[in-house]
Residue frames as a rotation matrix with the C-alpha (Angstrom) as fourth column:
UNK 1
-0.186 -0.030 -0.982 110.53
-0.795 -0.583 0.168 53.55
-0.578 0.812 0.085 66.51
UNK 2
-0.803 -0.273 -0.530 110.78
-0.596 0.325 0.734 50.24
-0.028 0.905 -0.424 65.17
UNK 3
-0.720 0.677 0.152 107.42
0.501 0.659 -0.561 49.20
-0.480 -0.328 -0.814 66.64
UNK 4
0.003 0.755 -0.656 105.58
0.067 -0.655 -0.753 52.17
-0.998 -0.042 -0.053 65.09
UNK 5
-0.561 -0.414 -0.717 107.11
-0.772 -0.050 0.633 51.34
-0.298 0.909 -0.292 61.77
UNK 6
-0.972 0.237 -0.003 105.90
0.232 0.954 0.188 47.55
0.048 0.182 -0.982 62.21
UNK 7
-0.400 0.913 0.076 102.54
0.540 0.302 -0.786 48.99
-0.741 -0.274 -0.614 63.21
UNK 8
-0.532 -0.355 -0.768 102.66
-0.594 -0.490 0.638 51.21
-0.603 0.796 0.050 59.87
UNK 9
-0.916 -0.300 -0.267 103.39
-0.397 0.774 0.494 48.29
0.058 0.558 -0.828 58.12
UNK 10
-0.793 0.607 0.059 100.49
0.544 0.748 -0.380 46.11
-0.275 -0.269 -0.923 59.61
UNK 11
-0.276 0.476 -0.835 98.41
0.267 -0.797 -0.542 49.01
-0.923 -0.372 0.093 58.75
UNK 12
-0.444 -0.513 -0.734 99.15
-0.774 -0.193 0.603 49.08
-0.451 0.836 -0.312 55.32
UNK 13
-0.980 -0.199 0.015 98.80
-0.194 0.967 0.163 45.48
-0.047 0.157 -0.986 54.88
UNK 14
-0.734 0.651 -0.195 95.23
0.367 0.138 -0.920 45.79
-0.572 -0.747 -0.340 56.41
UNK 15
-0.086 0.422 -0.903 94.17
-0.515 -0.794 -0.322 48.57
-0.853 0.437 0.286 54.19
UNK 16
-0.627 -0.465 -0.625 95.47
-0.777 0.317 0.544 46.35
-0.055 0.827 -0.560 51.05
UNK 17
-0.614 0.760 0.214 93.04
0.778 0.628 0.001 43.38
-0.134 0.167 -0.977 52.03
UNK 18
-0.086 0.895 -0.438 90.10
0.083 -0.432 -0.898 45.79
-0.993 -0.114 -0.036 52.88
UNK 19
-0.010 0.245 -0.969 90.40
-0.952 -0.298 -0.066 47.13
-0.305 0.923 0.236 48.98
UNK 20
-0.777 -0.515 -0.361 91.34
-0.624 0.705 0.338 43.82
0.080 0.488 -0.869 47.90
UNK 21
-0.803 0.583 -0.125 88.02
0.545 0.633 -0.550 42.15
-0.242 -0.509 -0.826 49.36
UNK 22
-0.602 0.685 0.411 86.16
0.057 -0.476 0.877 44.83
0.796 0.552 0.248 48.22
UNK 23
-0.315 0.274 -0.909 85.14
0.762 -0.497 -0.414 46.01
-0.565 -0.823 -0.053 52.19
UNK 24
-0.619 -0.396 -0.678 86.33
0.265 -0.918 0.295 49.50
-0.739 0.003 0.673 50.86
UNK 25
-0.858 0.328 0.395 83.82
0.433 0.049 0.900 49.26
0.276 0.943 -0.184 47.60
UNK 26
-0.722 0.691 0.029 80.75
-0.616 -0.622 -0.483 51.48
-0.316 -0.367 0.875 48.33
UNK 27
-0.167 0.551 -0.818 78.76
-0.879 0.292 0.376 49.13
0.446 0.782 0.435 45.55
UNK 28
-0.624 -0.138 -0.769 79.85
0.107 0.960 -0.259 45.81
0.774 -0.244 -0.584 47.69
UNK 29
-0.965 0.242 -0.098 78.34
0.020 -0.306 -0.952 47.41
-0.260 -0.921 0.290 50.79
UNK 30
-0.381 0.916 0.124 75.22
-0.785 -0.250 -0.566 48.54
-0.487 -0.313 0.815 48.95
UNK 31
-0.293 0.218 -0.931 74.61
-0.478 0.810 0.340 44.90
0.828 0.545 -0.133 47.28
UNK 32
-0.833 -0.470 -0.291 75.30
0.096 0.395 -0.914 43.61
0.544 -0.789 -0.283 50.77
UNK 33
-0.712 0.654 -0.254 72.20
-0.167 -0.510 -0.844 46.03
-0.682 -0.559 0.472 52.56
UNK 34
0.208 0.697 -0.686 70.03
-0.978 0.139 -0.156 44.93
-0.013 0.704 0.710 49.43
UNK 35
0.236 0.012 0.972 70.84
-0.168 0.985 0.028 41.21
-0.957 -0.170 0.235 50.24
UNK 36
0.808 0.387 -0.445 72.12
-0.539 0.176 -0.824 40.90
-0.240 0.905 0.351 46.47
UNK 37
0.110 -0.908 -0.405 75.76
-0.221 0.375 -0.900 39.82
0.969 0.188 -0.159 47.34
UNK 38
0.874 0.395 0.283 76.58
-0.343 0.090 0.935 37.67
0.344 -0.914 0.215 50.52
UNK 39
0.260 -0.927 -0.268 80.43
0.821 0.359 -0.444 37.43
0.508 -0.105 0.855 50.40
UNK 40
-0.323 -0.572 0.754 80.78
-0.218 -0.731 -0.647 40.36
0.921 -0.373 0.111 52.55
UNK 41
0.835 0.488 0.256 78.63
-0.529 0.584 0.616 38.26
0.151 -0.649 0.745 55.29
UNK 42
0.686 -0.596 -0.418 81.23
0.542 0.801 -0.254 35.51
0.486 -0.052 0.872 54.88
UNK 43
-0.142 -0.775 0.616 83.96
0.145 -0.632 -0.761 38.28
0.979 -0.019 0.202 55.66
UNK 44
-0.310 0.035 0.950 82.06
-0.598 -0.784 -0.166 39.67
0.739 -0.620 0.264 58.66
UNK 45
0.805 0.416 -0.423 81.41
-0.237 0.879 0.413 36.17
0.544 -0.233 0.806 59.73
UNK 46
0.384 -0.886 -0.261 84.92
0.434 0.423 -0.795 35.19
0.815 0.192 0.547 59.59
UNK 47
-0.331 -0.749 0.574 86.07
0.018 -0.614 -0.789 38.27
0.943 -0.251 0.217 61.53
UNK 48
0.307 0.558 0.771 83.41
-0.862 -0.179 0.473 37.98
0.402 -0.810 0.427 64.06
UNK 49
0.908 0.259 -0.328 84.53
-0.210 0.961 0.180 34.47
0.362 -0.094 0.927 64.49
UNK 50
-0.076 -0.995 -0.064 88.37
0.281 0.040 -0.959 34.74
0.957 -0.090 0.277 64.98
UNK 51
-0.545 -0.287 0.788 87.68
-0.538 -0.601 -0.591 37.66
0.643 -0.746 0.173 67.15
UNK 52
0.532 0.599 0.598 85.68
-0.797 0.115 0.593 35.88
0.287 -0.793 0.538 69.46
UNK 53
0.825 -0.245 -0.509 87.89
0.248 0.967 -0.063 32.79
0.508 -0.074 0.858 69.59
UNK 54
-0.271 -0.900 0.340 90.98
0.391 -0.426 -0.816 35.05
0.880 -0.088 0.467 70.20
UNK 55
-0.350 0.089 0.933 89.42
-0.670 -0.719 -0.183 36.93
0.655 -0.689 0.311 72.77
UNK 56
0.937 0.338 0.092 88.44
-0.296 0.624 0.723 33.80
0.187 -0.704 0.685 74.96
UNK 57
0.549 -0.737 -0.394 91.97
0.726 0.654 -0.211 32.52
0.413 -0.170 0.895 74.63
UNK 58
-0.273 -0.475 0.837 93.06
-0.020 -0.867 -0.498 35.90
0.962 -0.153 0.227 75.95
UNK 59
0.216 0.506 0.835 90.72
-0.886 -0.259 0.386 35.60
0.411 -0.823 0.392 78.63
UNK 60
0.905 0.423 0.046 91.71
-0.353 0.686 0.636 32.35
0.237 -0.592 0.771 79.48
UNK 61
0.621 -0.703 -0.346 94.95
0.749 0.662 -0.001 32.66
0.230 -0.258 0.938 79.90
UNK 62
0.477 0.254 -0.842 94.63
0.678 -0.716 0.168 36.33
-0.560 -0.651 -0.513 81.84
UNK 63
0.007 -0.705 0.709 96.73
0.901 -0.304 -0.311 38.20
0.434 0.641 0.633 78.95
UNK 64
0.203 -0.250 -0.947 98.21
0.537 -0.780 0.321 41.38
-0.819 -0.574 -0.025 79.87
UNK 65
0.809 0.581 0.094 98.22
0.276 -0.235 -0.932 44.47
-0.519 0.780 -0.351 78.24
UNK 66
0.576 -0.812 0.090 101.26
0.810 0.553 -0.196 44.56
0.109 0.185 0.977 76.07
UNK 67
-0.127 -0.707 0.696 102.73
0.159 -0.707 -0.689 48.37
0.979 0.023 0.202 76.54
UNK 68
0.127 -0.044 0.991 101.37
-0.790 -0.608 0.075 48.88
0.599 -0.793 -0.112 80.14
UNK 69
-0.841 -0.388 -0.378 101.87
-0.152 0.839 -0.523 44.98
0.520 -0.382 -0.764 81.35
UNK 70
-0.816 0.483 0.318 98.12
-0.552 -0.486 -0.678 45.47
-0.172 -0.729 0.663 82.98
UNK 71
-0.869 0.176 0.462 95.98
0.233 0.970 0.070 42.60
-0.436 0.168 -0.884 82.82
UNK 72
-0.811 0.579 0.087 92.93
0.010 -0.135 0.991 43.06
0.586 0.804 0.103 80.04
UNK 73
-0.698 0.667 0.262 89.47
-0.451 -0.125 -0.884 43.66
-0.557 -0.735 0.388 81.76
UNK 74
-0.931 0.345 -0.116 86.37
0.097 0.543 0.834 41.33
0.351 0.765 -0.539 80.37
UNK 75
-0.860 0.500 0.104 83.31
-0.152 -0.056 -0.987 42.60
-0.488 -0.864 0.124 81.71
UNK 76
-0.562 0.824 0.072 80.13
0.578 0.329 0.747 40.89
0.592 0.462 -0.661 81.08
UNK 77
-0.610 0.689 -0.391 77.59
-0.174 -0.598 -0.783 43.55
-0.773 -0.410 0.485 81.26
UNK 78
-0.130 0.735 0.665 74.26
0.860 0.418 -0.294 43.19
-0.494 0.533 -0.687 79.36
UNK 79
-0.822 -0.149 0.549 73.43
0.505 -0.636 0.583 45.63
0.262 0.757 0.598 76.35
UNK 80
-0.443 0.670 -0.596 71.21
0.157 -0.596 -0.787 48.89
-0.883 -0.442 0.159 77.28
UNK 81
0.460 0.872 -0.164 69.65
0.646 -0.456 -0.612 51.07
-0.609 0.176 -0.773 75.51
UNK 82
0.550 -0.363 -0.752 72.25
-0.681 -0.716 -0.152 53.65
-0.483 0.596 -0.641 74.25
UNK 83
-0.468 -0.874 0.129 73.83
-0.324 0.305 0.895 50.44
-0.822 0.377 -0.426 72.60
UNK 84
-0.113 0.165 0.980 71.39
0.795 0.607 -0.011 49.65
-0.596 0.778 -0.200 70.66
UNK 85
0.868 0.493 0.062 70.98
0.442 -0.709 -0.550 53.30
-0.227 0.505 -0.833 69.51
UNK 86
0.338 -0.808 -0.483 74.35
-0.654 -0.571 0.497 53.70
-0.677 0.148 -0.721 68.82
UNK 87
-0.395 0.067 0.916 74.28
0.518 0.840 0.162 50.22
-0.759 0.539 -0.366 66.99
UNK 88
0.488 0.814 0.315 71.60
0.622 -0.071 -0.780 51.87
-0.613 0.577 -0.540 64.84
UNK 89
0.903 0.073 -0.424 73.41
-0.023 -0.976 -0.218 54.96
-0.429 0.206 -0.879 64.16
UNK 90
0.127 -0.503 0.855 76.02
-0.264 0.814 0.518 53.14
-0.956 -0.292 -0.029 63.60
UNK 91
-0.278 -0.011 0.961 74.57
0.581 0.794 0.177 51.19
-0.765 0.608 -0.214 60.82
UNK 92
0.622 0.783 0.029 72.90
0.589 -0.442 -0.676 53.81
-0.516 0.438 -0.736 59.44
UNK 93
0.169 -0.809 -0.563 76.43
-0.781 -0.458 0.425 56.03
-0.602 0.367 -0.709 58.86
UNK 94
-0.644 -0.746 0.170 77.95
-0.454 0.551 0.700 52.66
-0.616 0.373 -0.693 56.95
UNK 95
0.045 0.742 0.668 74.65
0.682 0.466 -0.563 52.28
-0.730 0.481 -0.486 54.96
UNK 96
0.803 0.420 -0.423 74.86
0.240 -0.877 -0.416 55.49
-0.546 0.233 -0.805 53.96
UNK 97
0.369 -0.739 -0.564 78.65
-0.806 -0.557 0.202 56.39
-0.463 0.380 -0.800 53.57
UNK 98
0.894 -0.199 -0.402 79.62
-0.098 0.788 -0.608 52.17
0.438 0.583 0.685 52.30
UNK 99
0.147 -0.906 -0.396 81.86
0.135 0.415 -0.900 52.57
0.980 0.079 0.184 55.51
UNK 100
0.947 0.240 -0.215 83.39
0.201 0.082 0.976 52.05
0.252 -0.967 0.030 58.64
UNK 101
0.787 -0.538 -0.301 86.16
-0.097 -0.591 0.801 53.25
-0.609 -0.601 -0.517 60.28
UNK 102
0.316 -0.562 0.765 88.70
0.377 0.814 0.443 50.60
-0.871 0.149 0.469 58.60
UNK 103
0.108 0.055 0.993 87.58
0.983 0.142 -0.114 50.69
-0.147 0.988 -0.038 55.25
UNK 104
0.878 0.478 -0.026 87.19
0.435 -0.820 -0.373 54.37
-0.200 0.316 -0.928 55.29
UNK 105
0.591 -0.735 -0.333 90.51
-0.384 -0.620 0.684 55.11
-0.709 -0.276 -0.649 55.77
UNK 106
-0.233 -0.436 0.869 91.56
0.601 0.638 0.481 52.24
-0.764 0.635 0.113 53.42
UNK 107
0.611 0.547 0.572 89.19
0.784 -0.321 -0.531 54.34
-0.107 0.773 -0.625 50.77
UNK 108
0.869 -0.399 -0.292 91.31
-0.278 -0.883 0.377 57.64
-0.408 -0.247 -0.879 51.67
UNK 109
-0.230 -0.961 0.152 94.79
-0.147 0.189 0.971 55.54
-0.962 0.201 -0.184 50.86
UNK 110
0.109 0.456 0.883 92.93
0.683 0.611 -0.400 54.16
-0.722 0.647 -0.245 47.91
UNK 111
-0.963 -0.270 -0.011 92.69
0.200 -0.737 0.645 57.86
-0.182 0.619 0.764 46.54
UNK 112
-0.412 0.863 0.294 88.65
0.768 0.155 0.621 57.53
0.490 0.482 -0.726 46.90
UNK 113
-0.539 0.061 0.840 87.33
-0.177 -0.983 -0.042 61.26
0.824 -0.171 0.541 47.85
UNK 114
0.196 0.810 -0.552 84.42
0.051 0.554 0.831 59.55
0.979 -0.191 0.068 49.46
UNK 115
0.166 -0.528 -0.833 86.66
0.837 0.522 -0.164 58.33
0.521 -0.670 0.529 52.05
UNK 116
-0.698 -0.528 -0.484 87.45
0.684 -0.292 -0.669 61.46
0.212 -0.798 0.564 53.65
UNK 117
-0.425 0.498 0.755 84.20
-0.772 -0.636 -0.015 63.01
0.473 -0.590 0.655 54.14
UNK 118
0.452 0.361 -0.816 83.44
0.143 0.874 0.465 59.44
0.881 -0.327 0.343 55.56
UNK 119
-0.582 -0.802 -0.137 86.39
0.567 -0.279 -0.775 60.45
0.584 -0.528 0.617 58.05
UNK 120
-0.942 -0.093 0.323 85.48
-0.136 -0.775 -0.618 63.46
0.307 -0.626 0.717 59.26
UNK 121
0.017 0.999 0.035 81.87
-0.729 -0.012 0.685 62.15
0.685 -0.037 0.728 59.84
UNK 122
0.316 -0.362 -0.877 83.61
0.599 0.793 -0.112 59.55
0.736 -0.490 0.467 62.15
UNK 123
-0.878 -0.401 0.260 85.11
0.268 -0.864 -0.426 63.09
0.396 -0.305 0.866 63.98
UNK 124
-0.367 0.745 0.556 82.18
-0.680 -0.623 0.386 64.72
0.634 -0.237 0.736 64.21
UNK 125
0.523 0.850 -0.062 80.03
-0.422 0.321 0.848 61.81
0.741 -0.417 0.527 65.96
UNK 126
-0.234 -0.721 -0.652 82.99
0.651 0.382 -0.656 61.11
0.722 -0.578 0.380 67.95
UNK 127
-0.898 -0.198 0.392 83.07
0.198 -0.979 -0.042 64.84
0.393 0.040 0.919 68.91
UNK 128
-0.183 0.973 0.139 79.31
-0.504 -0.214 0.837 64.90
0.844 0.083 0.530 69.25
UNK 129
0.528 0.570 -0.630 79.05
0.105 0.692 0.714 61.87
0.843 -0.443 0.306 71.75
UNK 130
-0.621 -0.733 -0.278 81.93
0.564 -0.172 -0.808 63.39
0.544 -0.659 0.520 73.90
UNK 131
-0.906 -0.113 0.409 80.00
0.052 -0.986 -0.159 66.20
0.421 -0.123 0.899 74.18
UNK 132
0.096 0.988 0.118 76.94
-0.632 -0.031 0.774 64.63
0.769 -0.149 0.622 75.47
UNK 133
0.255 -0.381 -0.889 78.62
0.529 0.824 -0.202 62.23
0.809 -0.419 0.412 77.76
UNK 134
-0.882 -0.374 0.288 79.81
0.114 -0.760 -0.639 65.79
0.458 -0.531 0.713 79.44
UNK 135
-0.547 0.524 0.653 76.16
-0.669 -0.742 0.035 66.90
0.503 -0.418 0.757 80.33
């Protein structure tokens, strides 16, 4: 209970930068895809940077996973084909909607409407790619 409270919490916290940074700003996003504003670069720099530092020091020093105690898999496979078309589609949803997963929900706490047909478009292509993965 009191881990699901802390992860709440951290959850919260998370949401509170996203708006704060203006992530969660539909307008930052399209400035961003029109090259007119490049502090959301810096952001996705930043994050792309941590995470990659963090995740080598995981890997080098075999981390395990922390509820099942199972050691983290790193598998270096090269990008196909359905990654870059899921890349694409991808970008194309968060061009369009001025989100991703994060922020969307962050919009939704925020009280922005936006945010929750941004959601259920996250559902649906979830929902969609299950269902092709089946045949």
């Amino acid at each position: 209970m009191i881990l699901n409270l802390f992860y709440l919490f951290a959850g919260i916290l998370f949401g509170y930068v996203l708006i704060l940074s203006g992530v969660s700003n539909y307008n930052v996003i399209y400035d961003m895809f029109l090259f007119k504003s490049f502090h959301l670069y810096g952001i996705l720099g930043t994050a792309v940077g941590i995470s990659f530092v963090f995740t080598h020091f995981l890997h080098k020093i075999r981390w395990k996973a922390l509820l099942t105690k199972e050691e983290i898999p790193f598998p270096k496979e090269k990008p196909e084909k359905v990654h870059v078309i899921g890349g694409l589609l991808a970008g194309l949803g968060w061009s369009l909607t001025g989100a991703c997963p994060g922020p969307a929900l962050a919009q939704i706490g925020f009280g922005t409407l936006s945010g929750i047909y941004t959601v259920i478009g996250i559902f649906a292509g979830v929902y969609v790619f299950g269902a092709l993965q089946k045949e």
